[in-house]
TIMI-659215 format. One record per residue (C-alpha): residue in three letters; x, y, z; residue number from 1. Coordinates in nm, 2 decimals. Example, Ala and Ser with C-alpha at 12.3 -4.5 7.8 and 13.67 -1.06 7.14 Angstrom:
REM TIMI-659215
{Ala {1.23 -0.45 0.78} 1}
{Ser {1.37 -0.11 0.71} 2}
END
This chain:
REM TIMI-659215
{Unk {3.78 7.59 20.57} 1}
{Unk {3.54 7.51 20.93} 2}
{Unk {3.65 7.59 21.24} 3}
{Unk {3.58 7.33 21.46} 4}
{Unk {3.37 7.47 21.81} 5}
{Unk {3.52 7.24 22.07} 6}
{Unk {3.51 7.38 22.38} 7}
{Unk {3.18 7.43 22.64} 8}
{Unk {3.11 7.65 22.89} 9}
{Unk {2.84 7.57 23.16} 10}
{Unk {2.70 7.91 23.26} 11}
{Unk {2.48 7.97 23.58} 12}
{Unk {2.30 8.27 23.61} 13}
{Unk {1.93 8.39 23.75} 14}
{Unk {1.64 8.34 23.61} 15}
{Unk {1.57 8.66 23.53} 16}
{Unk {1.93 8.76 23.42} 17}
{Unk {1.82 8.47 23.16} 18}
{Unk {1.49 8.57 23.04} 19}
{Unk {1.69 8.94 22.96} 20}
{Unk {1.96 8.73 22.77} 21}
{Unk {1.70 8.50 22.59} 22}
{Unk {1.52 8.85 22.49} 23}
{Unk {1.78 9.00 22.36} 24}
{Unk {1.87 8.68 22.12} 25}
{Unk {1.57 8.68 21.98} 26}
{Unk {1.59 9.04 21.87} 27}
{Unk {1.93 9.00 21.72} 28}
{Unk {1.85 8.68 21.56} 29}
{Unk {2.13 8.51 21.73} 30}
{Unk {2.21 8.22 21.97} 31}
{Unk {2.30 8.22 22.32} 32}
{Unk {2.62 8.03 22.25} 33}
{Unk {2.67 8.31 21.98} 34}
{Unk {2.55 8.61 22.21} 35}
{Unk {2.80 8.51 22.50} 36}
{Unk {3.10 8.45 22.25} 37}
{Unk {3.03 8.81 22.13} 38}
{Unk {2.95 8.97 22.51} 39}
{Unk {3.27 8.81 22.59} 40}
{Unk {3.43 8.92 22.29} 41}
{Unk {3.35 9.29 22.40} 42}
{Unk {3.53 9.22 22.69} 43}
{Unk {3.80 9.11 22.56} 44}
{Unk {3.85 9.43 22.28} 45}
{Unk {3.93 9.65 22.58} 46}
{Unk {4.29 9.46 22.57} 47}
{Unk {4.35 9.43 22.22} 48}
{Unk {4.59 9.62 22.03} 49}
{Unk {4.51 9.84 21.73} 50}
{Unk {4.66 9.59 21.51} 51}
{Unk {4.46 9.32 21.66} 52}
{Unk {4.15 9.54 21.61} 53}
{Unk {4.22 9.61 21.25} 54}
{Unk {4.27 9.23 21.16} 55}
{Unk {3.92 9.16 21.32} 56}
{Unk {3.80 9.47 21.16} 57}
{Unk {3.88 9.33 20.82} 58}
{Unk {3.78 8.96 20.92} 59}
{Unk {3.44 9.12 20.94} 60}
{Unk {3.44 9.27 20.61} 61}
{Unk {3.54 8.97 20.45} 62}
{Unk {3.23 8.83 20.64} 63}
{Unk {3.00 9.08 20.52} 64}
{Unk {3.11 9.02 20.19} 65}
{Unk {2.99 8.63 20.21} 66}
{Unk {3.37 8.53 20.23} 67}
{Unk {3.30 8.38 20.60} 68}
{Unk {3.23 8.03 20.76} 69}
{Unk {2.86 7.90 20.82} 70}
{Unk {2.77 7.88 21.19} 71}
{Unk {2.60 7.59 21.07} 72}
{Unk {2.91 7.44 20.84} 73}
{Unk {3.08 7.42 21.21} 74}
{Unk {3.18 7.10 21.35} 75}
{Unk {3.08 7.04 21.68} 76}
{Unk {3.26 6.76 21.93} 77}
END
């Protein structure tokens, strides 16, 4: 299974708003595109139910245990 990444998001922001963001990717080992999905995901927790926590909670299990998608295996456009 791939889950297809098809919608893009043009972000403007300072420079030095940036820099911290870029910073804090390269410590996590992660992508920009990936860090705002998961600053956004955050966000969006605070209005999930506890149902909709658990499933997440046990999608990322199933992740940790290898059973999760690539980013790389993603199609893009």
């Amino acid at each position: 299974m791939s889950v297809t990444m098809d919608k893009e998001l043009l972000i403007r922001m300072p420079t030095p708003l940036y820099n911290q963001a870029k910073k804090l990717c390269k410590k996590r080992y992660k992508s920009l595109s990936a860090f705002v999905r998961d600053v956004i995901m955050e966000r969006v927790e605070d209005y999930l139910t506890t149902d909709e926590r658990k499933k997440i909670a046990e999608g990322e299990k199933e992740y940790l245990k290898g059973k999760g998608v690539n980013w790389r295996a993603v199609k893009r456009g």
